[in-house]
MARLOZA-547161 format. One record per residue (C-alpha): residue in one letter; x, y, z. Coordinates in nm, 2 decimals. Last residue first. Layout:
code->a&east->X&north->Y&up->Z
...
end
This chain:
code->x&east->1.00&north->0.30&up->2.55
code->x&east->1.18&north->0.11&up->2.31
code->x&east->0.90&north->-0.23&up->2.47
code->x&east->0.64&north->-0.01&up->2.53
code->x&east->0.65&north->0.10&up->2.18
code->x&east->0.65&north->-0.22&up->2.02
code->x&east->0.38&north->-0.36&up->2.23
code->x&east->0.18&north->-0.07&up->2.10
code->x&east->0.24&north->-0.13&up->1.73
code->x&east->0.11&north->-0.52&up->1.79
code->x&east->-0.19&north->-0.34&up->1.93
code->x&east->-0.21&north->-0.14&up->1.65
code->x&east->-0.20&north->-0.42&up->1.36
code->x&east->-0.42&north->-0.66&up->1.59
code->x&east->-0.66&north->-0.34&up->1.56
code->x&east->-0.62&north->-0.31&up->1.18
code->x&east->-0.64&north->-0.67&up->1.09
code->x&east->-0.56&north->-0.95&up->0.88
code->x&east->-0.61&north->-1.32&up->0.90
code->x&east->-0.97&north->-1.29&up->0.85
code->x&east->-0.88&north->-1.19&up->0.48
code->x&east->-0.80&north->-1.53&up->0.41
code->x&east->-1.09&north->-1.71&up->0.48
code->x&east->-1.30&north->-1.44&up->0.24
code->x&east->-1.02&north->-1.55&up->-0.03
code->x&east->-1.05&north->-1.91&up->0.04
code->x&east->-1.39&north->-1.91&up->-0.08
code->x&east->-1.38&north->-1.67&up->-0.36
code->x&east->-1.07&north->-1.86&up->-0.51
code->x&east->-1.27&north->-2.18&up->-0.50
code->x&east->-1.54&north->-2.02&up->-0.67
code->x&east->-1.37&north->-1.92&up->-0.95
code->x&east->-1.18&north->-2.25&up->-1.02
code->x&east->-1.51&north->-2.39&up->-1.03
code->x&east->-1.60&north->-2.15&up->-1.26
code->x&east->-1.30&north->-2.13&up->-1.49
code->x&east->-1.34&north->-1.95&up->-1.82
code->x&east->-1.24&north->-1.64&up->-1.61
code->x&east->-0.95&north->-1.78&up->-1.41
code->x&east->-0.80&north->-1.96&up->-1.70
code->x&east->-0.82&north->-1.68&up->-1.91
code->x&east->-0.67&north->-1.40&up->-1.68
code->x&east->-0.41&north->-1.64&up->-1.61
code->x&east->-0.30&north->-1.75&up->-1.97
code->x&east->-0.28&north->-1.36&up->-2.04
code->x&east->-0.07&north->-1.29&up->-1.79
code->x&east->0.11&north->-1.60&up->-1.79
code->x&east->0.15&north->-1.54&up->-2.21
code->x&east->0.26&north->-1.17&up->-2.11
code->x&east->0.52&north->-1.29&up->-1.91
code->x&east->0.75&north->-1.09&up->-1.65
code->x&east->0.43&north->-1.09&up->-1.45
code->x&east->0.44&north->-1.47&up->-1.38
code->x&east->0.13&north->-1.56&up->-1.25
code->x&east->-0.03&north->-1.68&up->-0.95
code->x&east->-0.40&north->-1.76&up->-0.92
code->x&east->-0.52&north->-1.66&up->-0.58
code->x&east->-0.65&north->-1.73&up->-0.26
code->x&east->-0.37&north->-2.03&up->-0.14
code->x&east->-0.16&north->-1.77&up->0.05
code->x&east->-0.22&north->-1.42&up->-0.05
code->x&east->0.04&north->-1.25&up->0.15
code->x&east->0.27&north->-1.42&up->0.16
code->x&east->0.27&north->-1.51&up->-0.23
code->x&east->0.25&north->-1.12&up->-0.25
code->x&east->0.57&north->-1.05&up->-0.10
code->x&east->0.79&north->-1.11&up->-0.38
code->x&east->0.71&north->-1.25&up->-0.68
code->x&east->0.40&north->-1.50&up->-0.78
code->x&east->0.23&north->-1.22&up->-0.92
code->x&east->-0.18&north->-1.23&up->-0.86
code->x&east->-0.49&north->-1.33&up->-0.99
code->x&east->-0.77&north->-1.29&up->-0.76
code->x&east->-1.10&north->-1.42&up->-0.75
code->x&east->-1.35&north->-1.11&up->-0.59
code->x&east->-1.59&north->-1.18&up->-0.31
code->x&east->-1.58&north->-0.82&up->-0.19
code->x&east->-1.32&north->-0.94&up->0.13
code->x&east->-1.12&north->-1.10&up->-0.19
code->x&east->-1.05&north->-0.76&up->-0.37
code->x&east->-1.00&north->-0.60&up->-0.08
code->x&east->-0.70&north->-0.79&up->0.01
code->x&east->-0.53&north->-0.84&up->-0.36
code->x&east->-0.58&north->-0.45&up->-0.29
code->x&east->-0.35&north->-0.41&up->0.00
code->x&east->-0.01&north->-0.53&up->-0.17
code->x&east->0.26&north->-0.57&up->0.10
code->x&east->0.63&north->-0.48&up->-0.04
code->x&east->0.55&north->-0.55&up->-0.36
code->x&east->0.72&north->-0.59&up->-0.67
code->x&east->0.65&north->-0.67&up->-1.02
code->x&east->0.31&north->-0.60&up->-0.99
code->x&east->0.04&north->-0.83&up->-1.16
code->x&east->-0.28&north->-0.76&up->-0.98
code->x&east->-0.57&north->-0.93&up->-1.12
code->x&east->-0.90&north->-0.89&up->-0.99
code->x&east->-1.16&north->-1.09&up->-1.12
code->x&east->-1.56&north->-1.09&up->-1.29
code->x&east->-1.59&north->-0.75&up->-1.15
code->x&east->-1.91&north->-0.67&up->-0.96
code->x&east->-1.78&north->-0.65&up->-0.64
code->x&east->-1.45&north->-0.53&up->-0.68
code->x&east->-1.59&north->-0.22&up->-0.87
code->x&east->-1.85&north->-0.15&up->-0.58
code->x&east->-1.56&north->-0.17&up->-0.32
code->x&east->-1.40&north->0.11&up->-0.53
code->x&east->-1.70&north->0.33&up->-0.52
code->x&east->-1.69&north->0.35&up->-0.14
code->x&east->-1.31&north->0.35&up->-0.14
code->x&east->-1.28&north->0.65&up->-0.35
code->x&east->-1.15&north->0.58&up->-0.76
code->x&east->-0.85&north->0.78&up->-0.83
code->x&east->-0.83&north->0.77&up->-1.23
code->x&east->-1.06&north->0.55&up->-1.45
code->x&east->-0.83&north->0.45&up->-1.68
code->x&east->-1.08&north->0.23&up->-1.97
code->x&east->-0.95&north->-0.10&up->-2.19
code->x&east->-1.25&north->-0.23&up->-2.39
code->x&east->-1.31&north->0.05&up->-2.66
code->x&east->-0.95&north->0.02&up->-2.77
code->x&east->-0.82&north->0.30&up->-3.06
code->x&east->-0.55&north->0.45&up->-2.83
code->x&east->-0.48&north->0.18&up->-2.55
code->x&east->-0.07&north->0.13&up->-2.58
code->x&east->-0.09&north->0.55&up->-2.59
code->x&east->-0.21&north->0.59&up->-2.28
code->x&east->0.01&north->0.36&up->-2.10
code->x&east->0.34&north->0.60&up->-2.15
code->x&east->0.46&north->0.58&up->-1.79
code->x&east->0.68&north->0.84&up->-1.70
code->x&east->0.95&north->0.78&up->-1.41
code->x&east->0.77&north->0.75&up->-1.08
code->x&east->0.79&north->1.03&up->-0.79
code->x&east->0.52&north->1.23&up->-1.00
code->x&east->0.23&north->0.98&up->-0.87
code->x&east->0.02&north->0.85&up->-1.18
code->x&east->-0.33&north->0.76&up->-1.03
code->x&east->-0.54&north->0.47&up->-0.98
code->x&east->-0.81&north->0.25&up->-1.15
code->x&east->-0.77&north->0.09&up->-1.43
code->x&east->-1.06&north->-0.14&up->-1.60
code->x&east->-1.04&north->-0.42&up->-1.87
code->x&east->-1.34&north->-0.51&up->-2.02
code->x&east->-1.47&north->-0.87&up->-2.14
code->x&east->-1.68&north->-0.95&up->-2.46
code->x&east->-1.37&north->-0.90&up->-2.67
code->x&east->-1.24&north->-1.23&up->-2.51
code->x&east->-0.91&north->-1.22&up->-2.71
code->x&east->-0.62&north->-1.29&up->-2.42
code->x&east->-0.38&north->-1.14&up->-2.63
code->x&east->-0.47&north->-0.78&up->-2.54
code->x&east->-0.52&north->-0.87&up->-2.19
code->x&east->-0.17&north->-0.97&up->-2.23
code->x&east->-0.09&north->-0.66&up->-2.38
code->x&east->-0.22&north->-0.47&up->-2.12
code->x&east->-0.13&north->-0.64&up->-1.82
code->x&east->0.24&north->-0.60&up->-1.99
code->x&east->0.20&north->-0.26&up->-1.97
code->x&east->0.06&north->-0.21&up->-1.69
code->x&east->0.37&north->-0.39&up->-1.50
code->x&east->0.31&north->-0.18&up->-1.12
code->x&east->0.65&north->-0.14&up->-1.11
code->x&east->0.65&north->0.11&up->-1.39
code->x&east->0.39&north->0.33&up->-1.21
code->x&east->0.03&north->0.43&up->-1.19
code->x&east->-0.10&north->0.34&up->-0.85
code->x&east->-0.30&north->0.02&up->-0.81
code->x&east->-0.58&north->-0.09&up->-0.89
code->x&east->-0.68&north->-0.39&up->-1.17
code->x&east->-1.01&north->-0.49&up->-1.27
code->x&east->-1.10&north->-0.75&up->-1.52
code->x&east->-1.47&north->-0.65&up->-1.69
code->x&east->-1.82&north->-0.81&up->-1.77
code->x&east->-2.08&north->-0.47&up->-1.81
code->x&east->-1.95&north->-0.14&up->-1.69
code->x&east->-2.25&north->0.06&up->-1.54
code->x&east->-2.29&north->-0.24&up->-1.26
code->x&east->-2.56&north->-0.14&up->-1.00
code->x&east->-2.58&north->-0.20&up->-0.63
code->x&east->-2.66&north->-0.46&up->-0.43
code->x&east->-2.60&north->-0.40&up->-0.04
code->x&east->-2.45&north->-0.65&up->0.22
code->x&east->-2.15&north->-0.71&up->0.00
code->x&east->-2.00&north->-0.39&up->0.04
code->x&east->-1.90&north->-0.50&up->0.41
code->x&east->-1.58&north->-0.59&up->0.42
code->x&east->-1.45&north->-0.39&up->0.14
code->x&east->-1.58&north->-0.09&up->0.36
code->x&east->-1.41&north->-0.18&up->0.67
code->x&east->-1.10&north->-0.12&up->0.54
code->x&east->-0.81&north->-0.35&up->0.50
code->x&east->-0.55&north->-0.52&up->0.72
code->x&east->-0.13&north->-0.43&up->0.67
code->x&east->0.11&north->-0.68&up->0.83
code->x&east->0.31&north->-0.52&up->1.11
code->x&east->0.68&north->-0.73&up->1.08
code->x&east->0.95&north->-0.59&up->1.31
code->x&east->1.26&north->-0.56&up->1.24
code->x&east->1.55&north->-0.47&up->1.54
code->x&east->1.65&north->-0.84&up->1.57
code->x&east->1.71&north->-0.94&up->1.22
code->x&east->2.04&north->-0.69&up->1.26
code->x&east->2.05&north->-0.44&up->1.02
code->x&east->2.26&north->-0.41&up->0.69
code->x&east->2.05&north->-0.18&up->0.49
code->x&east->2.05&north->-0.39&up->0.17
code->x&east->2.00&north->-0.78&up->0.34
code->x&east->1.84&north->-0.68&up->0.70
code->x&east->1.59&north->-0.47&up->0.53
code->x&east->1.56&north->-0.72&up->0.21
code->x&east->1.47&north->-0.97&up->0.46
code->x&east->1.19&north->-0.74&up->0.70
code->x&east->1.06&north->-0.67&up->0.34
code->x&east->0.96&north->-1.04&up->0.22
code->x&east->0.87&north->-1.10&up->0.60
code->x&east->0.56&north->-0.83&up->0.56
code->x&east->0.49&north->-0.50&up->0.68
code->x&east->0.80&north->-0.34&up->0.81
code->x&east->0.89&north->-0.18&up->1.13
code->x&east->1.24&north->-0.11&up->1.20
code->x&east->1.35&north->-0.05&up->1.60
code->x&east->1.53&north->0.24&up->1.77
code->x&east->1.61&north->0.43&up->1.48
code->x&east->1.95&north->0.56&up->1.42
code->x&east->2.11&north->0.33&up->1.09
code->x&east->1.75&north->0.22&up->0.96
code->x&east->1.68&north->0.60&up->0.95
code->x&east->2.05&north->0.72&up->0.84
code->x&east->1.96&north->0.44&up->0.51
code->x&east->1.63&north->0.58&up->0.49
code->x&east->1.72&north->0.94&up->0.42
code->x&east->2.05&north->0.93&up->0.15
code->x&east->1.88&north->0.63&up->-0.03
code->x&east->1.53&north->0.84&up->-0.01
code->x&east->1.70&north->1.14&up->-0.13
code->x&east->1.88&north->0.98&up->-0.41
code->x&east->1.63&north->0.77&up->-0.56
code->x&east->1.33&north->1.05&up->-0.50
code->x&east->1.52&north->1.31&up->-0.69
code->x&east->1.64&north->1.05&up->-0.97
code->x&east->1.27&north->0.94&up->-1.05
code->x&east->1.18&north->0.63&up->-0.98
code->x&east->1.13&north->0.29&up->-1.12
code->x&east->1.49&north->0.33&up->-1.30
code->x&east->1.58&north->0.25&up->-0.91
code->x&east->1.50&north->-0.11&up->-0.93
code->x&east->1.59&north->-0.32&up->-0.59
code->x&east->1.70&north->-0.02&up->-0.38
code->x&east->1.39&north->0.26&up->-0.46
code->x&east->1.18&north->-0.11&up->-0.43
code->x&east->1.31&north->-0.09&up->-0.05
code->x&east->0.96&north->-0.17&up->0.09
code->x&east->0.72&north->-0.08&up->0.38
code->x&east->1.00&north->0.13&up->0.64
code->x&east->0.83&north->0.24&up->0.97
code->x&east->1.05&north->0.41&up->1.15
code->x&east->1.08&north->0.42&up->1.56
code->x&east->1.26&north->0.73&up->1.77
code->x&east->1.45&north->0.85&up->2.03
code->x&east->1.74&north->0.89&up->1.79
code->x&east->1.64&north->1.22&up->1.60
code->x&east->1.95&north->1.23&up->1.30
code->x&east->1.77&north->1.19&up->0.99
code->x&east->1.39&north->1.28&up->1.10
code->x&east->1.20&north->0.99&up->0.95
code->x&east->1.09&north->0.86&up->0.58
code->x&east->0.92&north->0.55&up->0.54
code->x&east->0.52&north->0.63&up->0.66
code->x&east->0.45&north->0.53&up->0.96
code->x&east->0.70&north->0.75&up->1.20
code->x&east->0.64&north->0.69&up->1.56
code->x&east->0.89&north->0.91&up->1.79
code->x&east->0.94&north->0.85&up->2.17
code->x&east->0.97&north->1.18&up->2.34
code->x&east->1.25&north->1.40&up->2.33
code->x&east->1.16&north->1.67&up->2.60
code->x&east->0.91&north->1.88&up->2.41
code->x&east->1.13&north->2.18&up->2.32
code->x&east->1.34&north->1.88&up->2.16
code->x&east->1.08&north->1.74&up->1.93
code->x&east->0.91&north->2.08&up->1.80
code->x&east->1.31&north->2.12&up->1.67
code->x&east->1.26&north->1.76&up->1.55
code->x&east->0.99&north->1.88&up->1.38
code->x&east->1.05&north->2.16&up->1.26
code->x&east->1.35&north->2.09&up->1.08
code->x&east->1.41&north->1.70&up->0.89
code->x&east->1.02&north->1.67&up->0.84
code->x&east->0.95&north->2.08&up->0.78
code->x&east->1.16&north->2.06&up->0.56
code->x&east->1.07&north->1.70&up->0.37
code->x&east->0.70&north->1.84&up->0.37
code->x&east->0.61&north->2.14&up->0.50
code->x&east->0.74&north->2.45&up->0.67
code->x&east->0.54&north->2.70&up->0.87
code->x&east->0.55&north->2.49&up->1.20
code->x&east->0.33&north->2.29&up->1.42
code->x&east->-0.04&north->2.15&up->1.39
code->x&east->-0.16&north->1.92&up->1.62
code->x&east->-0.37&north->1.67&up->1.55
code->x&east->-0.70&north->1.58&up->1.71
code->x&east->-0.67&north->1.23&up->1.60
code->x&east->-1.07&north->1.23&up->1.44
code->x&east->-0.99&north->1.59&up->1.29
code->x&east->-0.67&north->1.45&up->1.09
code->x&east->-0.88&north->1.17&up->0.99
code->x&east->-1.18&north->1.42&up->0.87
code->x&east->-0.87&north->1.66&up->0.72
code->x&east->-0.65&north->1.41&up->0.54
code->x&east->-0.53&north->1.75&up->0.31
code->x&east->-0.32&north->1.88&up->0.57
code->x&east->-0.11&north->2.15&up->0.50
code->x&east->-0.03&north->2.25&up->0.86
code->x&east->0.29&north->2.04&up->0.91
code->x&east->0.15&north->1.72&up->1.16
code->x&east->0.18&north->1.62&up->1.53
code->x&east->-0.02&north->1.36&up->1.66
code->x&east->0.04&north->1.32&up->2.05
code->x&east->-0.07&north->1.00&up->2.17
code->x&east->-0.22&north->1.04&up->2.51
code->x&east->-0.56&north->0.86&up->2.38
code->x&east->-0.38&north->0.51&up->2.37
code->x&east->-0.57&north->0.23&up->2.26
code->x&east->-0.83&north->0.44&up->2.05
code->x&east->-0.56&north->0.65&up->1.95
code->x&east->-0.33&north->0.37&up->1.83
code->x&east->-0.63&north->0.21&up->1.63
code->x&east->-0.73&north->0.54&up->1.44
code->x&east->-0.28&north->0.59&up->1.42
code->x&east->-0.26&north->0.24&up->1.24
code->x&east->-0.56&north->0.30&up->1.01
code->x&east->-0.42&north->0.63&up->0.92
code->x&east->-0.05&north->0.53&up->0.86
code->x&east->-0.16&north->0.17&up->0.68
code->x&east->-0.38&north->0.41&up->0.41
code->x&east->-0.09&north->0.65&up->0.40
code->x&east->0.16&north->0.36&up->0.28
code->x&east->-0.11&north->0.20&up->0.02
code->x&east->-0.19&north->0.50&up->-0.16
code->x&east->-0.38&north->0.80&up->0.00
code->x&east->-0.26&north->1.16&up->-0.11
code->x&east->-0.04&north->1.31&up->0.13
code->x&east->-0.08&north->1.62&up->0.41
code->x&east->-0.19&north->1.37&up->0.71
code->x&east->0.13&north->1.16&up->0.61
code->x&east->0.29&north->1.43&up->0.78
code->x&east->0.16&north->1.30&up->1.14
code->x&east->0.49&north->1.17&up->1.27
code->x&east->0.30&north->1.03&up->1.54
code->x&east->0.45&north->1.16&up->1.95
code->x&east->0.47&north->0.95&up->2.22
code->x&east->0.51&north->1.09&up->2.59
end
């Protein structure tokens, strides 16, 4: 038997959820004897109904992780464990973690001291007792091997795909309420460089052209103070968690993505961006020159001139443009959810 570590079923979407759900839709399709096995305060409820998850325990979160379910583990027999999303049962062997980054390593004044120190406790037992490491790009399988002292041989690099929705969007027109605008999505948080994106934007000085935020502050980050770097300015506008549906609308109709992170383990929304015909401008720093490939304009996100020298170029720029937009819908054919889980399966047959 293989059992999901479904708690990511009781999480707010960012990028590590997303890859969990899309990985477990393709697993189950693949493999309907899956068990899915999730605390019961599941917020994910259409996907959670779609995997037929089982509910166990009266705990939640890290408890009910590092408790209930390896106790739920050992009445069943000790069956191969999947866990998608970074943190696993500390000391359950039979099993297979999914680590996407170690930014918690790289930078931990990114985080707050509760998640440093658990996480740097946790993950380092994970990597030590798991069967086999899967990571989503070669930028984390090396910092893996490099900070957590693995051998190269038990990572295994899943890249992440995109949904369906970005793909499609542009079948259907649909209205733009914002006028010319820059978008930028991510999740609010000091790795994430808003601030510099802001004053760059702020230097850039095309006052006809909008700047748009979308994403929310998690509480695992240290304080971010981006509200007060936009009192007073009309063009710069947080938009908060945006859905997918309306998301791909926003990609659509913006004049360019830009995405200057600091650090990345993957980066999904370079990816969306382009499967909605969007030109992206991205940070040329860790994994997102994988990632991307020739279908975007790199920048430096440590400088606000880049920044702003990149948002410039790319919007003054229409040949420039349009080569971006080409290469960008080539590029997103390299990524998929069902390769994804199919690559996942071989993995599991193979510890299995």
């Amino acid at each position: 038997m293989i059992v999901v570590n479904s708690r990511f079923l009781t999480q707010t979407i960012t990028g590590v959820q997303r890859y969990a759900i899309e990985i477990s839709r393709g697993l189950k399709k693949l493999d309907p004897d899956i068990k899915f096995v999730s605390p019961y305060n599941i917020v994910q409820n259409e996907s959670a109904r779609k995997l037929d998850v089982a509910v166990h325990g009266k705990t939640k979160g890290h408890l009910w992780e590092q408790g209930e379910l390896p106790y739920y583990l050992k009445k069943n027999s000790n069956p191969l464990l999947l866990n998608l999303g970074n943190t696993a049962p500390v000391y359950y062997k039979t099993q297979i973690a999914t680590i996407h980054d170690l930014g918690f390593m790289r930078n931990p004044a990114w985080f707050s001291r509760k998640f440093y120190y658990y996480y740097s406790f946790v993950i380092s037992k994970v990597a030590k007792n798991s069967l086999k490491i899967i990571t989503v790009s070669n930028h984390s399988k090396k910092e893996i091997v490099e900070l957590l002292k693995v051998p190269e041989d038990k990572v295994a690099v899943v890249h992440n795909s995109i949904s369906e929705i970005f793909s499609t969007v542009l079948k259907n027109n649909h209205t733009n309420h914002y006028g010319d605008y820059i978008l930028a999505v991510s999740s609010i948080d000091p790795r994430k460089n808003f601030e510099r994106l802001i004053a760059g934007f702020n230097r850039m000085k095309m006052p006809d052209i909008k700047l748009l935020i979308a994403g929310d502050q998690n509480s695992i980050f240290n304080n971010t103070n981006l509200h007060k770097l936009i009192d007073g300015n009309n063009n710069i506008h947080f938009l908060g968690y945006v859905p997918d549906e309306s998301l791909a609308i926003l990609y659509k109709n913006a004049r360019a993505f830009i995405y200057p992170s600091i650090y990345e383990g993957f980066g999904i929304p370079p990816l969306e961006a382009m499967a909605c015909g969007c030109p992206v401008i991205a940070s040329n720093t860790t994994s997102l020159p994988e990632v991307c490939g020739d279908a975007a304009y790199y920048i430096d996100p440590l400088s606000v001139d880049s920044i702003a020298e990149g948002m410039y170029t790319v919007l003054t720029g229409e040949a420039l443009k349009q080569g971006l937009i080409r290469k960008g819908f080539q590029r997103v054919t390299l990524y998929s959810w069902e390769k994804a889980a199919k690559q996942h399966i071989k993995i599991l047959e193979e510890a299995g």
